[in-house]
C-alpha positions in Angstrom: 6.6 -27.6 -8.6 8.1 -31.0 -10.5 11.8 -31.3 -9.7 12.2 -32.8 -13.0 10.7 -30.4 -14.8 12.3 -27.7 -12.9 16.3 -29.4 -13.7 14.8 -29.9 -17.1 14.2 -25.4 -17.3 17.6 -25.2 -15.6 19.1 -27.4 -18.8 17.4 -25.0 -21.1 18.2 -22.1 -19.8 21.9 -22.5 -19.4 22.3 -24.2 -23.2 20.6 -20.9 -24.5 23.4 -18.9 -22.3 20.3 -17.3 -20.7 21.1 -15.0 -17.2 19.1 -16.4 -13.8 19.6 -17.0 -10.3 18.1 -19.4 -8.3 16.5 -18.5 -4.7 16.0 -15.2 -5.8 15.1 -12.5 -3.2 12.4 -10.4 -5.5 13.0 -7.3 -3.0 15.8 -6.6 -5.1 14.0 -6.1 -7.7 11.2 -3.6 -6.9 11.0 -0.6 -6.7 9.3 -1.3 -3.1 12.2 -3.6 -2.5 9.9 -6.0 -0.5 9.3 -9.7 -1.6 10.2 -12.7 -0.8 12.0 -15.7 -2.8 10.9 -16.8 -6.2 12.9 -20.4 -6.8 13.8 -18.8 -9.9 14.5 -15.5 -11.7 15.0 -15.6 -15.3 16.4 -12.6 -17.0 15.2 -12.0 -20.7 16.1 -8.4 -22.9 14.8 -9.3 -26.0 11.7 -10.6 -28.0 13.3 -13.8 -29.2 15.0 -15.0 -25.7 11.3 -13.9 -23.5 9.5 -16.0 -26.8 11.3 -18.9 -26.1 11.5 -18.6 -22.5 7.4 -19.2 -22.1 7.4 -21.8 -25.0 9.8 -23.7 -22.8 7.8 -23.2 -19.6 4.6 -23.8 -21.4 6.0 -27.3 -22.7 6.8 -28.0 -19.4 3.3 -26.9 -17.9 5.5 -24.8 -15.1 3.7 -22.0 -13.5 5.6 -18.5 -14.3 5.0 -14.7 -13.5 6.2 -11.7 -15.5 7.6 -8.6 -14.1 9.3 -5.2 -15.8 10.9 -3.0 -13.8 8.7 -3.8 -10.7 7.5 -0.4 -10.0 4.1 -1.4 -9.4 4.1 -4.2 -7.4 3.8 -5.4 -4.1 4.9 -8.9 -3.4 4.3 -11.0 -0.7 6.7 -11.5 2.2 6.3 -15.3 1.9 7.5 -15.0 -1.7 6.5 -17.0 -4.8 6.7 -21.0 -5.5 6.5 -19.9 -9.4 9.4 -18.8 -12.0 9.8 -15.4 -12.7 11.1 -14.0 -15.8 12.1 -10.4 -15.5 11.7 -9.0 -19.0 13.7 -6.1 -18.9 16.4 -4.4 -21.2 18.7 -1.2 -20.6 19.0 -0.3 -24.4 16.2 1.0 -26.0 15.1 -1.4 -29.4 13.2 0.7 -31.8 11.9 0.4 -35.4 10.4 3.5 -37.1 8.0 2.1 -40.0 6.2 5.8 -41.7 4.0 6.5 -39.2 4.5 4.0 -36.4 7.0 3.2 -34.0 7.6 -0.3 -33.2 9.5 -0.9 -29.5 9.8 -4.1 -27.4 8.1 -4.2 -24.0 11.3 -4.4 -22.4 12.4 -0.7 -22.9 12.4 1.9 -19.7 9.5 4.2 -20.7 11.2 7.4 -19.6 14.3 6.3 -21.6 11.8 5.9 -24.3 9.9 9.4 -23.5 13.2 11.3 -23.6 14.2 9.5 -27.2 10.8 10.4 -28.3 11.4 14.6 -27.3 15.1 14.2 -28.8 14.1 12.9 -31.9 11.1 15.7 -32.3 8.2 12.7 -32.0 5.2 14.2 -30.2 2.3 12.5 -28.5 5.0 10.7 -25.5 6.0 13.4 -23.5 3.2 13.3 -20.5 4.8 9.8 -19.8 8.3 11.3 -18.8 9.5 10.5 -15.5 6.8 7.4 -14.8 8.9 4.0 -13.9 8.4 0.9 -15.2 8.4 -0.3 -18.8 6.9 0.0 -21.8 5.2 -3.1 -21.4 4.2 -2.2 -17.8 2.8 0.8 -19.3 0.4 -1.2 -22.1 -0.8 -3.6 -19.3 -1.5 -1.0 -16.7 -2.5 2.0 -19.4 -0.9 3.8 -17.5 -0.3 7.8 -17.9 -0.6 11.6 -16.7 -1.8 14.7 -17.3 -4.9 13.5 -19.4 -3.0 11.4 -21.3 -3.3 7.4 -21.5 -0.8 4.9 -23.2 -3.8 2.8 -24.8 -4.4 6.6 -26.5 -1.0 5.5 -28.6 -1.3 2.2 -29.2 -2.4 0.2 -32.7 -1.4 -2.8 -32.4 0.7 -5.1 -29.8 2.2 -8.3 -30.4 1.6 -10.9 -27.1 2.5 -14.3 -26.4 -0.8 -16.4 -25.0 -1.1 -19.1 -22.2 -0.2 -22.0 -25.4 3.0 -19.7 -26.1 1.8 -18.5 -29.4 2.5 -14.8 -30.4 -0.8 -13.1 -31.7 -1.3 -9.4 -32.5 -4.1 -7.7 -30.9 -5.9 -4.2 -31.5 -7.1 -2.0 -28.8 -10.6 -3.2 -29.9 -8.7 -6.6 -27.9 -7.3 -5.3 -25.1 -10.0 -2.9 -24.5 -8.3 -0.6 -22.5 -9.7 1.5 -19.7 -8.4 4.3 -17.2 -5.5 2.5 -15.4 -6.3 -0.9 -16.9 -6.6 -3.6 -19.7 -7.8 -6.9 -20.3 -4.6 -7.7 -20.9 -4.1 -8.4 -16.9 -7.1 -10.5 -17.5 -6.0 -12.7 -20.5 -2.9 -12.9 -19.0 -1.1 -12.6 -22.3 2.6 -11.3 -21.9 3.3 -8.0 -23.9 6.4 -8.5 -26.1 6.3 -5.4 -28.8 4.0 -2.2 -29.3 2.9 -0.7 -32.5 2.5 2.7 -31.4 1.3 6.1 -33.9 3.1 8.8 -34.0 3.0 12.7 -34.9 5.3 15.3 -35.8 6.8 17.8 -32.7 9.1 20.3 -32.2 11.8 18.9 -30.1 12.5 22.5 -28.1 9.2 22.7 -27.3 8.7 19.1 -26.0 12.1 19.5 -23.8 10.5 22.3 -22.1 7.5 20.3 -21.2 9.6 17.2 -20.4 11.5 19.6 -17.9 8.6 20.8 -16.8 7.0 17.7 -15.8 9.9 15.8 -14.7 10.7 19.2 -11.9 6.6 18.7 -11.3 7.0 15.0 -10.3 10.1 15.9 -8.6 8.0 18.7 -6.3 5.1 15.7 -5.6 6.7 12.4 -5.9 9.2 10.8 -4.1 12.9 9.8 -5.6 13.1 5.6 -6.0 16.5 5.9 -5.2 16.2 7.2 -2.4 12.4 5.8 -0.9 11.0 2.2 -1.5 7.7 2.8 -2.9 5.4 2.0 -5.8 3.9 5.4 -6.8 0.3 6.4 -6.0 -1.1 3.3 -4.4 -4.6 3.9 -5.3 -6.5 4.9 -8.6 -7.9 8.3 -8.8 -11.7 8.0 -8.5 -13.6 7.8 -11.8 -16.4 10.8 -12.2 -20.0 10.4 -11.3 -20.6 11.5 -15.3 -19.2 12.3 -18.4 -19.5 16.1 -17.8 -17.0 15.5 -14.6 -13.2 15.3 -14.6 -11.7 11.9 -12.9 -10.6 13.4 -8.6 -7.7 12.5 -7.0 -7.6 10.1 -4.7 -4.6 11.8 -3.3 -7.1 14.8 -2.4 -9.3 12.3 -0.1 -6.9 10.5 1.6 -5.0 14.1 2.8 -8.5 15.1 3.8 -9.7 12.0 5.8 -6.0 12.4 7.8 -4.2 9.6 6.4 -0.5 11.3 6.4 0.0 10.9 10.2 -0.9 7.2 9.6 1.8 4.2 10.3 1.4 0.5 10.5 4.8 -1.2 11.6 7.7 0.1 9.4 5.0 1.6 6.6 4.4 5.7 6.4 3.1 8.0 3.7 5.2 10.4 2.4 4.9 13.8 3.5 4.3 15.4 0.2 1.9 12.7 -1.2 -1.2 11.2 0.7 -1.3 8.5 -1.7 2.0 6.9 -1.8 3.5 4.5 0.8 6.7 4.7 1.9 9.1 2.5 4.0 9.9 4.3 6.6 11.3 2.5 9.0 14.0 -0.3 8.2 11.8 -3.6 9.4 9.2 -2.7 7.1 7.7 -5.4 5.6 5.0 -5.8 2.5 2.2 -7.3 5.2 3.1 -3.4 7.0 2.4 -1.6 3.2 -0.9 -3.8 2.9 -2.5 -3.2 6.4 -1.8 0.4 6.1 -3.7 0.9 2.8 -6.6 -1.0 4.2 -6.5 1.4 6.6 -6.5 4.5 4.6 -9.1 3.1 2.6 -11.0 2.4 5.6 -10.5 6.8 6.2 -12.1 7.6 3.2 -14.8 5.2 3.2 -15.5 6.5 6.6 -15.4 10.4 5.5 -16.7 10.5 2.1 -18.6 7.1 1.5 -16.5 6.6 -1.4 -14.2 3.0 -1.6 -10.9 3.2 -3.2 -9.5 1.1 -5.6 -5.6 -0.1 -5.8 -3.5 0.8 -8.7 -0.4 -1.4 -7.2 -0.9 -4.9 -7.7 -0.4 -7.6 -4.9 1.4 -10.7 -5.7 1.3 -13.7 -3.3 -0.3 -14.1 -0.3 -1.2 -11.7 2.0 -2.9 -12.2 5.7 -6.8 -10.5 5.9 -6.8 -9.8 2.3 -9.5 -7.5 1.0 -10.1 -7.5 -2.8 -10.6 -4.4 -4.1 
């Protein structure tokens, strides 16, 4: 990238009192924690500081990625040679207008799932326990039990590739099972509109506990294993009389949980989710073992598996898929 132009982001970054480091090791902030350096990690919490933030590196014509909470990623070993700005925010920044609630991209969607139950707002409870962010969620529809984020949504507010804020319907973003064109368009998610319906807030904390023990029985805790969730998408039905089959289901069948590739292991309650296991692990390792329990299924079932965790940066033999 431009030296000038990079000093010139510095400038405007530290006049607007705006948190980053420099040399950034993204490992740290994963929830793989693998990555290599970004030459810059820019730290935005609200609307207005990530707005101006891509205006400025639009004006400058600098190349920039955005990442949430990073619990769906898998980034290179040899890093990134682009800025990253880390939209991300601890407090949760919610408007109730009627029958909508507006809340930035930035917000931890459990955090916003259990405000949702407390406050007797139905319709979010399926999403409790999933990592990541709201935003995250919008981008990557992401959801459980049956139930999608796009299903919510009615309207979000984005910031284009010129740095202009637009507000788009899901007629827009045309959202499909685990995916939107908004990871086409590359427009960055800022706010959701979302609808919302009356519920009775005992009866949503015993499904939230419910579903947070059932994750906990299934899926492994990020504080304590590096991973990214189910690697793969479940596989979409043959026809609209059949339910969507879980890729999880295949992969235990073709034998994929003995499987290791350097310091990269499945976890022993989940065929679909990679794990470091070892301490060298590195995100080359997490790569050439998914190829390779891809490459079991295909061989058992005829049936080709598509990734859910997105791969940033380069990556040695890479397959797209």
């Amino acid at each position: 990238m431009n030296l000038e132009k990079i000093n010139r982001f510095f400038d405007f970054i530290q006049k607007n009192n705006l948190a980053f480091q420099r040399n950034t090791l993204l490992a740290e902030f994963t929830t793989f924690r693998l990555g290599g350096n970004c030459p810059c990690l820019v730290f935005c919490k609200s609307p207005d500081q990530l707005t101006a933030v891509v205006r400025e590196l639009t004006t400058l014509d600098l190349p920039y990625l955005l990442i949430g909470g990073g619990s769906n990623l898998l980034i290179s070993d040899e890093g990134l040679s682009v800025i990253v700005i880390r939209y991300v925010s601890d407090n949760l920044d919610i408007v109730t207008e009627k029958n909508e609630l507006i809340i930035s991209a930035a917000s931890n969607l459990d955090d916003f799932a259990k405000y949702t139950v407390n406050h007797g707002i139905g319709g979010f409870v399926n999403c409790s326990g999933i990592p990541g962010t709201v935003g995250g969620a919008v981008v990557g529809n992401a959801g459980a039990f049956g139930w999608q984020t796009g299903d919510a949504v009615n309207s979000v507010t984005v910031i284009d590739k010129h740095g202009n804020l637009n507000e788009l319907l899901p007629d827009d973003i045309g959202f499909k099972y685990r995916h939107s064109e908004l990871k086409i368009r590359h427009d960055i998610v800022v706010s959701v509109r979302l609808k919302i319906e009356t519920g009775d807030p005992e009866a949503l904390q015993i499904e939230r506990d419910r579903i947070l023990e059932l994750r906990s029985s299934k899926h492994p805790d990020l504080k304590i294993f590096s991973c990214a969730g189910s690697f793969f998408k479940n596989i979409e039905p043959t026809s609209a009389a059949d339910r969507r089959q879980a890729s999880g289901w295949f992969l235990e069948q073709a034998g994929v949980k003995t499987m290791r590739f350097g310091g990269a292991g499945i976890f022993s309650k989940h065929a679909n989710i990679i794990i470091q296991s070892e301490s060298n692990c590195t995100a080359q390792d997490v790569y050439e073992l998914s190829k390779q329990m891809a490459s079991a299924v295909k061989a058992e079932f005829n049936i080709d598996l598509k990734r859910e965790v997105l791969l940033v940066g380069r990556f040695e033999n890479r397959i797209e898929r």
